[in-house]
N, C-alpha and C positions, 0 to 999 in steps of 0.2 A: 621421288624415285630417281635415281640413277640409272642415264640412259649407255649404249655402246656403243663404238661409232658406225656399228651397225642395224640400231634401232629403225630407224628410216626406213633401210632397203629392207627390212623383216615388214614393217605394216604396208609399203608397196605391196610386196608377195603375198599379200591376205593372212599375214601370219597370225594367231591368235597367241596378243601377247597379257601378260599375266604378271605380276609380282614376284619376284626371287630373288633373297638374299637382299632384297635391299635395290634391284634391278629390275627394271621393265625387259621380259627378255619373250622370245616367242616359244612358247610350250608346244606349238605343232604347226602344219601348215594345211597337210590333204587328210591328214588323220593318221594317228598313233602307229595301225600294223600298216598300211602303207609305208611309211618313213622308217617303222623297224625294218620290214622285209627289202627295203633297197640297200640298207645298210649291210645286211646278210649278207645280199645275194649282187650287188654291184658299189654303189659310194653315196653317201651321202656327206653335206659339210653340217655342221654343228659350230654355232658363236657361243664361244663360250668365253668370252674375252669379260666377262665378271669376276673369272677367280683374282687369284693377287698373286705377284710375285715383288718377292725382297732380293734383292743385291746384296752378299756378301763377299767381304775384300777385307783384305789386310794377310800381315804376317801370321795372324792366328785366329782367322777365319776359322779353321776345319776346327779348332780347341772348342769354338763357340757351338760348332753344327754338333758336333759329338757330344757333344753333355746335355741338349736339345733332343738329340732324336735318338729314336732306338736300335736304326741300324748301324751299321759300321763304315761309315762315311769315309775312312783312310781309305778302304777299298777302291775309292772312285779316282777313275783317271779323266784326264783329260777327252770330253765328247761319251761319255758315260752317265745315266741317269740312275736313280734309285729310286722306287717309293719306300718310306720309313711312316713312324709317326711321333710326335710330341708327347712323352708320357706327360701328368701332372703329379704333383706329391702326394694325391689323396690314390694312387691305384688305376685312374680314370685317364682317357687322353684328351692333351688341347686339341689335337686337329690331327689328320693322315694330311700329308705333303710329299710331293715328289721334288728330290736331289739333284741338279746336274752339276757338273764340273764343267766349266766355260773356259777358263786359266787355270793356271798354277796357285794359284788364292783367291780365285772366284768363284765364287758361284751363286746358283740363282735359285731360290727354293718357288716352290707354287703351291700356293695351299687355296683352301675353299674360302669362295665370295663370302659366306655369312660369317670366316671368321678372321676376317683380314684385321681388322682390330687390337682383337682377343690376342689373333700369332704374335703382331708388334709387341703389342706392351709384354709379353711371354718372352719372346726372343731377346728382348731389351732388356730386358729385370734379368736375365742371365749373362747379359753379354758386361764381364768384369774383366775380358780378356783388351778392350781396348779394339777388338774387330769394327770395322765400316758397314755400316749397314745402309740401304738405299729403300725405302718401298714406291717402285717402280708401278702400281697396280696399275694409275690413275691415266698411264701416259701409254701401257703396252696394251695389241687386242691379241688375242690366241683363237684360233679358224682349227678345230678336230678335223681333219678330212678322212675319211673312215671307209672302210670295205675290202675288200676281196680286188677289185680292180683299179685299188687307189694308186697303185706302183706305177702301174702301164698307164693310167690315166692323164698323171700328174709330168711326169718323165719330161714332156715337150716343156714344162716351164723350171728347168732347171738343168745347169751343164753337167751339175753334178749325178752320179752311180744312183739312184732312189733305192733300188734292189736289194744294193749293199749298203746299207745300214742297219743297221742289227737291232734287233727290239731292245728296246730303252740304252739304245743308243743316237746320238744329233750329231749334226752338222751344225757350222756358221756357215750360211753361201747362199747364193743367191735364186732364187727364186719369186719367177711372177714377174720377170723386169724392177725387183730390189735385189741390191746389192747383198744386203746382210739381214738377213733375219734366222731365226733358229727351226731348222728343220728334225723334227723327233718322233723317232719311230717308236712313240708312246699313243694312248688311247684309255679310252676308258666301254668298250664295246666286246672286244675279245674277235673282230672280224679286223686287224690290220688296217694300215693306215700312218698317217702324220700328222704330229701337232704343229701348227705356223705360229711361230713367237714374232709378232712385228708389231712396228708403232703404231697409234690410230692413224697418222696420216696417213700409213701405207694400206691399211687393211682393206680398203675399198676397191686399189686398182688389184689386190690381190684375190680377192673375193671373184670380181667378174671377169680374170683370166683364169679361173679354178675352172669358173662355170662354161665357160667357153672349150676350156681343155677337154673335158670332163661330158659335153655335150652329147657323146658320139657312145658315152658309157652309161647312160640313165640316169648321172648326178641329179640329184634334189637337194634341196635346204631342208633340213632336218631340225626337228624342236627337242625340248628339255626332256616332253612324257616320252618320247619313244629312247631318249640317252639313258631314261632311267630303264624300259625294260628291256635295252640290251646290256647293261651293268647286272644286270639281276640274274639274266637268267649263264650271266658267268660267274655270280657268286661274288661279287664286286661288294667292298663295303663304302656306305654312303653314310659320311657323318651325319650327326645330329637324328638319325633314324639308326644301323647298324652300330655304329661304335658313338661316343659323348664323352663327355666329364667324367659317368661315374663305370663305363666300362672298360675292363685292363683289355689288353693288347693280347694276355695269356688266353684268357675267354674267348677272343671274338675271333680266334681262328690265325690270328697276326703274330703267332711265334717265330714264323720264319724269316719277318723283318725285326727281332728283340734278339739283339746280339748282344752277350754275355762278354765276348771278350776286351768291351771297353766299360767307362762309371759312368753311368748317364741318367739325370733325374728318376730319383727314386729307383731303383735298376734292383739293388738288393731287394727291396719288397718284391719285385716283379719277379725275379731270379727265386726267391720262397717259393711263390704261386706255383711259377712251373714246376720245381721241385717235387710240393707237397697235390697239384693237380687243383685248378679250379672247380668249385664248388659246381659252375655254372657254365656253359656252352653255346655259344653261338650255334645251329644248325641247319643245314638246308632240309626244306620238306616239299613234297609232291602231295594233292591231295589226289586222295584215292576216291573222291565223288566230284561230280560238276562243282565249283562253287569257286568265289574268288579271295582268297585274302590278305587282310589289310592291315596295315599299321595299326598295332597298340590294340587288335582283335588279342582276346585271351586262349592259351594253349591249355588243353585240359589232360587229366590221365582218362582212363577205365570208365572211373566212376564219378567223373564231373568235376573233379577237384582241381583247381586253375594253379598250373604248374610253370608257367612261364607265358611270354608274348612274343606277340609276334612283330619283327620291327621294320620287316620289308613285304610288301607281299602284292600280286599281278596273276591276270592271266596271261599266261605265255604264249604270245602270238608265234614262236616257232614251236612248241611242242603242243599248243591247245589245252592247256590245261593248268589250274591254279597253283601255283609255286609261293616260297617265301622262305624268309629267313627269319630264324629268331631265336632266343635264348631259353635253354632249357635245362634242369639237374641233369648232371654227368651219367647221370645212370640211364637215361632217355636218348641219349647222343650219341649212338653207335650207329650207323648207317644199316637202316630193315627193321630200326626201332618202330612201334606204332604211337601217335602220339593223335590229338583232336582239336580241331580249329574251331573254336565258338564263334558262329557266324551268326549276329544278332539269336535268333531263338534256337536256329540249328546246331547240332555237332555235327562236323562233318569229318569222317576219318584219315588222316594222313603219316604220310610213311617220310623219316628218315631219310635221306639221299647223301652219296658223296657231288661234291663240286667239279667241273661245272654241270648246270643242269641241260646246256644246250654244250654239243662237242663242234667245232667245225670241222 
């Protein structure tokens, strides 16, 4: 297993760590709704220095990002970020990744640990335009610093504005006593916050001037299970469980990043679907009795007959009560729809909901 150059200081803090993506990484430290509820309600940090990020450069860079991913990447200026994702030719996507524009013909994509691989040889088997490509995974760490009081928190370790920076918008500057790392008012929680793009050799003195800043505001180290259910309960898709290979972008609720007005892998099939209306729906559900549910549990109609699955699913330590997400015929996917959770022998009733399921 692949460690991070924060593995150490996780099993110092009694972290309970765990296998991901191919990483030994810490799943929790004082327990799941503890580490959710600081996140909420003050800061938590989150290493999440597993994902991967590629360096793209050259004259026709953006040529190579656009026929790759689904959004409209010319949109992006300079210190602007984007999430998009990878269709593939079958309907289905390689990966969800976030875009930023670093230069004038730079930029830096980030995609998930489990499929840093898969992105290369993907992005590479497309790239006929002659663009530079770098994968940087092995050498940068990235520190989520997340919450409600990450702004005021953080502020003392850096000369730059925190405040003004604009959601999915970064800086280059300095911060933590480093000169240059990528400061991005990006997240994956839905409670505010910054991601730290720096080296591993820097991540450590950054790490324990966060905690030191951060002392006075309830900062904790935060693990994997509680990043999952504050991604959940805002409706967040998590590959390899919410979108894959064989799910389109049209279904899983991701038409607002499927921009029609450039050609991008497979784009006409995708551009039909929306068209003609997917057969099939990604939808958020609340269950309307105690119970909790889970990945790849069956979704039933009336009369027991298994309509769809479920592909995320938690009890929601801010609203108490068992939420998820999952694919189901279009005629089911209207928000006040009733639909039923096969919970081993029980059904258990549950209702349709719009996103997100928690509001800040």
């Amino acid at each position: 297993m692949k460690k991070t150059a924060l593995t150490s200081t996780h099993e110092a803090l009694g972290a309970k760590m765990v296998p991901f993506a191919g990483f030994n990484m810490p799943v929790q430290y004082e327990g799941v709704n503890i580490e959710h509820e600081t996140v909420r309600k003050a800061l938590g940090v989150f290493d999440v220095s597993h994902m991967g990020e590629f360096l793209i450069e050259g004259d026709r860079a953006l040529d190579l990002i656009q026929k790759v991913s689904s959004n409209d990447a010319s949109n992006l200026t300079i210190g602007k970020a984007q999430y998009s994702c990878m269709p593939n030719e079958t309907g289905g996507i390689v990966d969800d990744l976030i875009i930023y524009r670093v230069k004038e013909n730079t930029y830096l994509l980030v995609v998930n640990a489990s499929n840093i691989e898969k992105d290369w040889n993907w992005i590479s088997s497309k790239n006929d335009v002659g663009a530079i490509m770098r994968d940087l995974s092995d050498d940068y760490a990235l520190l989520a610093i997340q919450g409600p009081k990450a702004v005021e928190a953080m502020q003392s370790l850096s000369s730059h504005d925190l405040s003004a920076i604009k959601f999915y918008n970064f800086i280059v500057g300095d911060f933590a006593g480093i000169d240059y790392v990528i400061i991005s008012a990006t997240g994956y929680t839905g409670s505010g916050g910054f991601e730290i793009y720096c080296k591993n050799s820097e991540v450590k003195q950054i790490w324990d001037k966060v905690f030191q800043a951060g002392a006075d505001y309830g900062i904790k180290p935060i693990g994997l299970a509680a990043r999952d259910t504050l991604r959940l309960e805002m409706g967040y898709c998590l590959y390899g469980n919410d979108i894959d290979d064989t799910t389109s972008p049209i279904e899983a609720g991701l038409g607002w990043i499927t921009k029609f007005t450039k050609s991008f892998t497979n784009s006409k099939a995708l551009e039909d679907e929306k068209h003609r209306g997917p057969e099939n729906k990604l939808v958020a559900f609340e269950l309307d009795e105690r119970g909790i549910p889970r990945k790849d549990y069956d979704i039933v109609d009336g009369n027991g007959n298994k309509i769809g699955r479920v592909t995320s699913g938690t009890m929601s330590p801010s609203l108490g009560k068992g939420i998820g997400l999952g694919y189901v015929p279009t005629v089911f996917a209207n928000a006040g729809s009733k639909i039923n959770i096969q919970i081993r022998k029980k059904v258990i009733p549950a209702t349709v909901v719009k996103l997100p399921f928690y509001n800040i």
